[in-house]
C-alpha positions, 0 to 999 in steps of 0.5 A: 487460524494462528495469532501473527504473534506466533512463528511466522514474524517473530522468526522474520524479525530476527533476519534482516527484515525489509518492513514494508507499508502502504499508506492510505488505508494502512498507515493513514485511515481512509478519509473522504478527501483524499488531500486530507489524509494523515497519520496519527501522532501514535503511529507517526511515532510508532512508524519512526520507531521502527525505522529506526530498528529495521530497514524501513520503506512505504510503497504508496499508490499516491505520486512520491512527492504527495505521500513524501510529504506526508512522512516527513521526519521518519527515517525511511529506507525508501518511499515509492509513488504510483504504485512502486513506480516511482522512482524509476525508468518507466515515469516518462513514458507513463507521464505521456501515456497519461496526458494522451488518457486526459485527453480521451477522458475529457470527452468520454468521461461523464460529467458525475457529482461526487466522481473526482479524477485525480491525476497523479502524473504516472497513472490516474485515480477516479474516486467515486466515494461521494457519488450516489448509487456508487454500484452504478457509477462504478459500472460506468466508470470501470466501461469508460477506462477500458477503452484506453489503450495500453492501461492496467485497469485496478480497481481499489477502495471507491476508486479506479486506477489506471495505471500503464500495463507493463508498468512494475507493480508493487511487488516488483518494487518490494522485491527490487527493495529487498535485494537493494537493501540485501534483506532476507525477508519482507513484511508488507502491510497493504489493505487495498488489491493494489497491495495483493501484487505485493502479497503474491510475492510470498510465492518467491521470495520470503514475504510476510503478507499482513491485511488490513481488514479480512478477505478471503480472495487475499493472498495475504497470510495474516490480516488486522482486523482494521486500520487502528491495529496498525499502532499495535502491530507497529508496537511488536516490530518495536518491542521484538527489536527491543528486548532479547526476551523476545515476543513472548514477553511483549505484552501484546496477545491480539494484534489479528489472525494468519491462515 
């Protein structure tokens, strides 16, 4: 195991680096109301601060007008909703593809305490956070969503997502911001399998895949140890941009591991 302070970013950090997020998980903890969610003051400021320093953008599961609202006042590159599809050519037809789901789920769709379906207008969210015998629901709900049509079925934290099948996924989105933006090479931060698409993307093109919270099925390189690692990680994009000294001299010794 390697700390992520060795070769790998320091060496991306002095190419022309998209620093790419996610945000619910990542940049936002997870909280039991999706509605509430939020950044910290410190990684607010943090995330401003490398906006400033690098191409910046988040790529966020949420619809782009719900997380834009959360990020207000950071300088982004770009913010992409429902999973990188938005902005973009195929919104219409997954809008029509989700009204056709509503209806279905409307009558197929057990009627659970604590089961929430969020729509998010491109793809729909079924969180089951506040349900009981969670294992169960999921069975249940994951039995339902595969008898609609034309749906790419991705499971994530508490929640299954439906989103249209050939839709573009977040690594088609990093990369599509890569080379609009002409950067060289990619950091992704993601802790949920929506962001793993992102994280294969390594296979083509020069992406730094950064976890939160270890897996050994991720494709990711490196991994934080959890969603309060963020500020630091944020810190050394900061600080490697900011001192010719370089990450050597940064301070910081523990933000988590590559493999």
């Amino acid at each position: 195991m390697k700390n992520i302070l060795d070769a790998p970013l320091c060496a991306l950090a002095a190419r022309r680096l998209l620093v790419a997020l996610d945000f619910d998980g990542t940049l936002a903890p997870i909280v039991r109301d999706p509605d509430a969610a939020a950044m910290r003051p410190s990684t607010a400021a943090l995330l401003a601060e490398v906006a400033k320093r690098y191409p910046c953008a988040v790529i966020s599961g949420r619809a782009r007008a719900d997380v834009q609202k959360k990020l207000s006042d950071i300088p982004l590159r770009a913010v992409l909703g429902s999973h990188g599809m938005e902005p973009g050519p195929h919104v219409e037809k997954a809008r029509k593809l989700v009204t056709r789901w509503r209806r279905q789920l409307s009558t197929t769709l057990p009627r659970i305490p604590g089961v929430i379906l969020e729509d998010k207008r491109t793809s729909l969210a079924i969180h089951y956070r506040l349900a009981s015998a969670r294992a169960a629901v999921r069975k249940q709900l994951l039995e339902v969503v595969e008898g609609l049509s034309d749906a790419r079925i991705v499971e994530g934290k508490m929640v299954v997502n439906v989103v249209p099948k050939n839709a573009p996924n977040k690594g088609a989105a990093l990369l599509q911001l890569c080379k609009r933006l002409r950067c060289e090479a990619a950091l992704f931060v993601g802790d949920d399998i929506t962001d793993e698409d992102a994280f294969a993307v390594a296979e083509r093109f020069p992406v730094l895949g950064v976890r939160v919270g270890r897996s050994r099925r991720s494709q990711a390189r490196c991994f934080l140890p959890d969603q309060e690692a963020i500020d630091r990680l944020l810190t050394l994009l900061v600080r490697l941009r900011h001192t010719e000294a370089g990450w050597q001299k940064c301070g910081l010794r523990r933000v988590g591991s590559c493999h």
